[in-house]
VEXDREN-2710 file (C-alpha; in Angstrom, 1 decimal):
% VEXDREN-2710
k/r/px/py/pz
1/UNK/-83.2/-16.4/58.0
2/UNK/-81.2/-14.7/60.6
3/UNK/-78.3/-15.9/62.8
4/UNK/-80.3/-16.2/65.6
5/UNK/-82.2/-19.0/64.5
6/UNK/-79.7/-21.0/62.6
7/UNK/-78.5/-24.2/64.0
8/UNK/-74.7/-24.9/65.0
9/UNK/-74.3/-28.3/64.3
10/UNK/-71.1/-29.1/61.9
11/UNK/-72.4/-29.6/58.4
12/UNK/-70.5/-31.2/55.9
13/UNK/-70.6/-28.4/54.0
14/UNK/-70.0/-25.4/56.2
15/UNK/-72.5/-22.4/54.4
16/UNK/-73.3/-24.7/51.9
17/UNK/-69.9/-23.8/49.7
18/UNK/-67.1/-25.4/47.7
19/UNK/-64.5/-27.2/50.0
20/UNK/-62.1/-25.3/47.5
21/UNK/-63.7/-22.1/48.6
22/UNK/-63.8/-22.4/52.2
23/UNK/-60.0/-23.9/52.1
24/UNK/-59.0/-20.4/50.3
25/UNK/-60.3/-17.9/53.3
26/UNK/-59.4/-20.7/55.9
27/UNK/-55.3/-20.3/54.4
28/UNK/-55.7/-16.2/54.3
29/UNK/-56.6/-16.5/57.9
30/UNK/-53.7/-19.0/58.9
31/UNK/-51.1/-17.4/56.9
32/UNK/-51.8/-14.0/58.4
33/UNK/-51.3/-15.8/62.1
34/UNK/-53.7/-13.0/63.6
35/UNK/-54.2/-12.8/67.5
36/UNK/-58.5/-13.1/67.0
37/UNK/-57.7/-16.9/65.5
38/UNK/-58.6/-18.1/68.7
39/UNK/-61.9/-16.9/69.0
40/UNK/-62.7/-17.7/65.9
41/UNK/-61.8/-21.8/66.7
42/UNK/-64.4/-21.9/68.8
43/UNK/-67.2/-21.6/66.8
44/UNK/-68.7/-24.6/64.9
45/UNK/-67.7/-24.6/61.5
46/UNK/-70.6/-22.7/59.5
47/UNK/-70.3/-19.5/61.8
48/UNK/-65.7/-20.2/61.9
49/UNK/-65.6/-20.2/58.0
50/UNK/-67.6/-16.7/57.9
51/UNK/-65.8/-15.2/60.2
52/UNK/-62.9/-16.6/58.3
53/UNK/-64.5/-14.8/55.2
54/UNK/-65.2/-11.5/57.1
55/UNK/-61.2/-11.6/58.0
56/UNK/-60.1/-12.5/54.7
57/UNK/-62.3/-9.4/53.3
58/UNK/-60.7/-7.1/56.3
59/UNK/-57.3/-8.8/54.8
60/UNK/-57.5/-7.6/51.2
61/UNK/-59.0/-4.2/51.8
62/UNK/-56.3/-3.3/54.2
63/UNK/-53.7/-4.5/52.2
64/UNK/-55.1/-2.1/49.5
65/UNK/-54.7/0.8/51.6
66/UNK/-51.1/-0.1/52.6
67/UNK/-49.8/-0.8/49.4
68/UNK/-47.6/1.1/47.6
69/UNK/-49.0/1.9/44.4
70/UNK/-49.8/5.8/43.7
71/UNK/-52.8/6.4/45.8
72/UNK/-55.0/7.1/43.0
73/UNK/-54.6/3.4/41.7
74/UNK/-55.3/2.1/45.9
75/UNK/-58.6/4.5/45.6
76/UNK/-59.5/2.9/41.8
77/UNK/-59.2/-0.4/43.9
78/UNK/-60.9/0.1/46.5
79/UNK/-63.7/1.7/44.8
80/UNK/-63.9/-1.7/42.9
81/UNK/-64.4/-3.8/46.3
82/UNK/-67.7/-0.9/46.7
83/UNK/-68.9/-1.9/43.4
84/UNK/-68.3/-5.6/43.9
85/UNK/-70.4/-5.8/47.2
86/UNK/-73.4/-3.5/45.6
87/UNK/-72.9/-6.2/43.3
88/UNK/-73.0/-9.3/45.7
89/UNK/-76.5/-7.7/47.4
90/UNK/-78.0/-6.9/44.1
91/UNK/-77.4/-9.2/41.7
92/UNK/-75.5/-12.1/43.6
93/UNK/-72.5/-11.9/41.3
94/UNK/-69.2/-13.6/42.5
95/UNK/-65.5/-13.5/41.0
96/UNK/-63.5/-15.9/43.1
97/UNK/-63.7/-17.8/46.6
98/UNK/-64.1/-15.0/48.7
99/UNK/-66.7/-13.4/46.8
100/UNK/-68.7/-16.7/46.8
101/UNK/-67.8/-17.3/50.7
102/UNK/-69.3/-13.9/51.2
103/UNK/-72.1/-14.3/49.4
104/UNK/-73.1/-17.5/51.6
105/UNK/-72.6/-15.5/54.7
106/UNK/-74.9/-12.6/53.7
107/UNK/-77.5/-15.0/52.6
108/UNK/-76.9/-17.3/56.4
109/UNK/-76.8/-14.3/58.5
110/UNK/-78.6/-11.5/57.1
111/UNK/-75.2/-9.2/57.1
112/UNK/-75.6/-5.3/56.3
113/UNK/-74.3/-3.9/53.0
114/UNK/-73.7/-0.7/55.1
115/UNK/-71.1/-2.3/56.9
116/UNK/-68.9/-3.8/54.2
117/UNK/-69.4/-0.1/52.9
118/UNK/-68.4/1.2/56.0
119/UNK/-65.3/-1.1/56.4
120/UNK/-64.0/0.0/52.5
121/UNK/-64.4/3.6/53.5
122/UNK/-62.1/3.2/56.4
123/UNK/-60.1/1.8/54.2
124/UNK/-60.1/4.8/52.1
125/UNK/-59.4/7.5/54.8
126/UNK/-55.7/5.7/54.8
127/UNK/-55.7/5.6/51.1
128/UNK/-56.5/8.7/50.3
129/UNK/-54.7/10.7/52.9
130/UNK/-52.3/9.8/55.6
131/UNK/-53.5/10.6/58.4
132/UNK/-52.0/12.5/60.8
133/UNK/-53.3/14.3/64.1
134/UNK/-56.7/13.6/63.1
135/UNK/-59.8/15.6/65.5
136/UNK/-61.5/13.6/67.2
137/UNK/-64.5/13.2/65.4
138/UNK/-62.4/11.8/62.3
139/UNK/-60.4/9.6/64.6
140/UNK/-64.2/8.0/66.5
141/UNK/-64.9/7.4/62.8
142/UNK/-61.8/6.2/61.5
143/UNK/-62.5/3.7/64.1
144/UNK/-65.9/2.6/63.7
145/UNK/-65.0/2.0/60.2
146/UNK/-62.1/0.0/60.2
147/UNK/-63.1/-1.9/64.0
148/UNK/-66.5/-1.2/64.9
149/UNK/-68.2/-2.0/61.6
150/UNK/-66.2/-5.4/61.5
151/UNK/-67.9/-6.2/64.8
152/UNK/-71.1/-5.6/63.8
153/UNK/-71.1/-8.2/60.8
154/UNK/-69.2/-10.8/63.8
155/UNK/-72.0/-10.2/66.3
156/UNK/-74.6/-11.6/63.7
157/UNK/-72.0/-14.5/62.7
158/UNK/-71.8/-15.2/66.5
159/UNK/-75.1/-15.4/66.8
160/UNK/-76.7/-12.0/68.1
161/UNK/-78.6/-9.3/65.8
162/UNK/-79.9/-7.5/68.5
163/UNK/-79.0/-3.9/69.2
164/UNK/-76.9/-4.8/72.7
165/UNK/-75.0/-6.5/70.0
166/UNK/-74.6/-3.9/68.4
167/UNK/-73.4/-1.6/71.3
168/UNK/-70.9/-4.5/71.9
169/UNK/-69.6/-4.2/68.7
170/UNK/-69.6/-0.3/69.3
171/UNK/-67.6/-0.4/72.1
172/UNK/-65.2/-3.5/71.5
173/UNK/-64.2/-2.3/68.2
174/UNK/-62.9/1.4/69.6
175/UNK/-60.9/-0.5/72.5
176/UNK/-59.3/-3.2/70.0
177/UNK/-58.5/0.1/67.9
178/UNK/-57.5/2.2/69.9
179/UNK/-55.0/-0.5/71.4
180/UNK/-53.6/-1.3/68.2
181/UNK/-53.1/2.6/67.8
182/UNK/-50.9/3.0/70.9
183/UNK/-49.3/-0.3/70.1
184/UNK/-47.7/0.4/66.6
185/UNK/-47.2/4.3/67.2
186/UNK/-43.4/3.7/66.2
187/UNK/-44.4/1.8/63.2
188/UNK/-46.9/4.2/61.8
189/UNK/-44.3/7.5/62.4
190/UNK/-42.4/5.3/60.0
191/UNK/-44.8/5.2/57.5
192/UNK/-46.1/9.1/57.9
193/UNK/-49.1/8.2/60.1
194/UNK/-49.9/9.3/63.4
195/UNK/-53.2/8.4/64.8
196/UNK/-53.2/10.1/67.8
197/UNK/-55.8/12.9/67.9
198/UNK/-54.8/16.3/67.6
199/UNK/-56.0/18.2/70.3
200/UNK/-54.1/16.1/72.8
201/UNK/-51.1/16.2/70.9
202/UNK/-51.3/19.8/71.3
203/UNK/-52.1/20.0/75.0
204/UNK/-48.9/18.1/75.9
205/UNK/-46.7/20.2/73.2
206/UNK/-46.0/16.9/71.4
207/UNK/-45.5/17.7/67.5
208/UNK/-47.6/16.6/65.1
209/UNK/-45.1/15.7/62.4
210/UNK/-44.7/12.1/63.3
211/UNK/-41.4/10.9/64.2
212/UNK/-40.7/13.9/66.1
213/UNK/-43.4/13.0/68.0
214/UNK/-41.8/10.1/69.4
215/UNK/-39.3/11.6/71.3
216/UNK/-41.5/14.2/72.6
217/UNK/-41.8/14.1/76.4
218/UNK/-45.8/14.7/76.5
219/UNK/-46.5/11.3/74.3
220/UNK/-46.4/9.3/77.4
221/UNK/-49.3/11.7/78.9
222/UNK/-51.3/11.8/75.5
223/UNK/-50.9/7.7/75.2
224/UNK/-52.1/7.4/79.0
225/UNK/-55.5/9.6/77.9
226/UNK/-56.1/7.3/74.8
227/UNK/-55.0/4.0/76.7
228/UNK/-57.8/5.1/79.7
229/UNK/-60.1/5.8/76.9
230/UNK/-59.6/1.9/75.4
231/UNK/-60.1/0.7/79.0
232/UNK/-63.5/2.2/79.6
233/UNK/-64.9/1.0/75.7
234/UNK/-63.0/-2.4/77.2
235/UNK/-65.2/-2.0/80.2
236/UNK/-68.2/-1.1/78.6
237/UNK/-68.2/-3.9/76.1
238/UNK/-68.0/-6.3/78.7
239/UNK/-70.9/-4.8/80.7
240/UNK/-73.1/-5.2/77.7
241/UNK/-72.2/-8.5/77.0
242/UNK/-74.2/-9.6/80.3
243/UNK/-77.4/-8.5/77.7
244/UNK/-77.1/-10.7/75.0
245/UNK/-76.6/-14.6/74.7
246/UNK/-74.0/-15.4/76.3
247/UNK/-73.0/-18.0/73.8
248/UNK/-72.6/-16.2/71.2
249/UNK/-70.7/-13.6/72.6
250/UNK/-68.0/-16.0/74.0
251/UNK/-65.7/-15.5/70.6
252/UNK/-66.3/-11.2/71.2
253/UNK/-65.0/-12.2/75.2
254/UNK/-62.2/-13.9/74.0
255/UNK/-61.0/-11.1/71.6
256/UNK/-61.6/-9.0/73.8
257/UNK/-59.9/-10.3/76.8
258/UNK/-56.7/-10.8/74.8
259/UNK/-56.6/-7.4/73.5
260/UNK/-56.9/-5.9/77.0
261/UNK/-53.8/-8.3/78.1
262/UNK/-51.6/-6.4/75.2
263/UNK/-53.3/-2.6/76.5
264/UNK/-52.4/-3.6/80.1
265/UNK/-48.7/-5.0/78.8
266/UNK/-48.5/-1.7/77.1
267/UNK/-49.7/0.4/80.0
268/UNK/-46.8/-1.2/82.3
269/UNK/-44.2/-0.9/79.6
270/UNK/-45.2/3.0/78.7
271/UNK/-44.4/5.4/76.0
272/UNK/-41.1/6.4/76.3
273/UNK/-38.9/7.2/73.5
274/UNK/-36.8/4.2/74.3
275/UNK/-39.9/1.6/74.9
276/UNK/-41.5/2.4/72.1
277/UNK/-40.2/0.1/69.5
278/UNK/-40.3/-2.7/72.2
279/UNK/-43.2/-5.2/71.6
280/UNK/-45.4/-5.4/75.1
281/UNK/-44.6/-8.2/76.7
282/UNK/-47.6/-10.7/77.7
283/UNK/-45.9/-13.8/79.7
284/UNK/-48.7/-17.0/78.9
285/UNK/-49.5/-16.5/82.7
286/UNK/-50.8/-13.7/81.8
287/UNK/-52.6/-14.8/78.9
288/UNK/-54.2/-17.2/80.9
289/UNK/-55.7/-14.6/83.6
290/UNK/-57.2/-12.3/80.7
291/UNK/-58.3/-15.6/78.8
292/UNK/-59.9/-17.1/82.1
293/UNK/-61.5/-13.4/82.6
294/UNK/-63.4/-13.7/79.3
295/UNK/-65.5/-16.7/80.8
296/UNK/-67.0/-15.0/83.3
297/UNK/-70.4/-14.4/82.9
END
């Protein structure tokens, strides 16, 4: 059984689980107040509560990486989440809520193991090493890990396993990414991190040790690069969009659209020294134009 051809009435049951269950990843997603909780309302309630799941596996993993326990104890951890969904495809072995949620959605919507792989190994690259100044091959990865790879276990939730799909997740997940990068640039130099690729750090003189980079006048140029970048995988995503069921893409438009309002906000405010541990501003007119944009067909 695939996405494709399950039906999207509400059930009482949403993926056949425990009300208990489905309450547990429905409270990880509400607590965490993320900005994709409106596309995932839309969706009837067997495909919300997956995507629900997926976020509340995105949730843990992440929090993994960013904890601070030595890293060797993050890497134990994470390794454990590998072995528990080897162990979810193979043998159909839960150990609490999410496991079980998950299990449901493999089973409903024929979800890769590879991606759940690929999303843990994103993980990793923070745990293991912070990163900083990455070349642009690690950072394209980085990304498809930790973004891409979660949009293309959505896409199949949302209804579409085809390979536009696919390409929709490819090039949705670098934008949202890639925004999130130039969005928290401040917050990551506080933590040792910097995102931002190497070689453009070094063709506008920028240092790559990370909170000198912030007050190094070439940032703005290196975040224009990277924020033109995100616009064209923006612009690509929604181009592709046109070639699968527009339905079930209407959740990736939505994300979408309001992740491009917060890269445009940013574009406006810039990179400055001073601007950069200001929070974009997005006034709800705004969030109305970009929201109204995603419903075009």
């Amino acid at each position: 059984m695939t996405a494709q051809n399950i039906q999207t009435h509400d059930e009482p049951t949403p993926l056949g689980c425990d009300p208990a269950d489905l309450a547990w990843v429905e409270s990880t997603v509400k607590q965490a107040a993320t900005s994709f909780a409106a596309g995932m309302r839309i969706l009837p309630p067997m495909r919300r509560y997956a995507m629900y799941a997926i976020y509340a596996f995105c949730r843990v993993v992440d929090d993994i990486a960013d904890g601070y326990e030595p890293m060797e104890q993050r890497k134990a951890a994470l390794d454990a989440w590998h072995q528990r969904i080897a162990a979810l495809y193979d043998h159909g072995t839960t150990q609490d809520p999410l496991d079980r949620v998950l299990l449901a959605c493999i089973h409903f919507f024929a979800l890769r193991q590879d991606d759940f792989h690929a999303i843990i190994d994103g993980m990793m690259m923070d745990a293991e090493n912070t990163i900083v100044a990455p070349d642009e091959k690690t950072l394209d990865l980085y990304c498809d890990r930790v973004a891409s790879a979660v949009g293309r276990l959505s896409v199949r939730i949302f209804g579409d396993s085809t390979e536009d799909a696919d390409k929709v997740a490819y090039h949705l997940g670098r934008a949202l990414q890639l925004t999130n990068i130039l969005r928290d640039i401040a917050e990551d130099a506080a933590r040792g991190r910097l995102y931002l690729p190497g070689d453009l750090l070094d063709r506008f003189h920028v240092p790559h040790a990370p909170i000198k980079a912030l007050s190094a006048p070439g940032l703005q140029g290196v975040a224009n690069i990277l924020s033109v970048r995100a616009l064209d995988h923006f612009r690509k995503a929604f181009i592709t969009m046109q070639s699968c069921r527009p339905k079930a893409m209407l959740p990736a438009r939505i994300m979408g659209a309001s992740y491009e309002a917060v890269l445009v906000a940013l574009r406006k405010r810039g990179w400055s020294a001073d601007a950069l541990h200001e929070r974009p501003e997005t006034s709800a007119l705004n969030k109305v134009f970009w929201l109204t944009r995603s419903y075009r067909p």
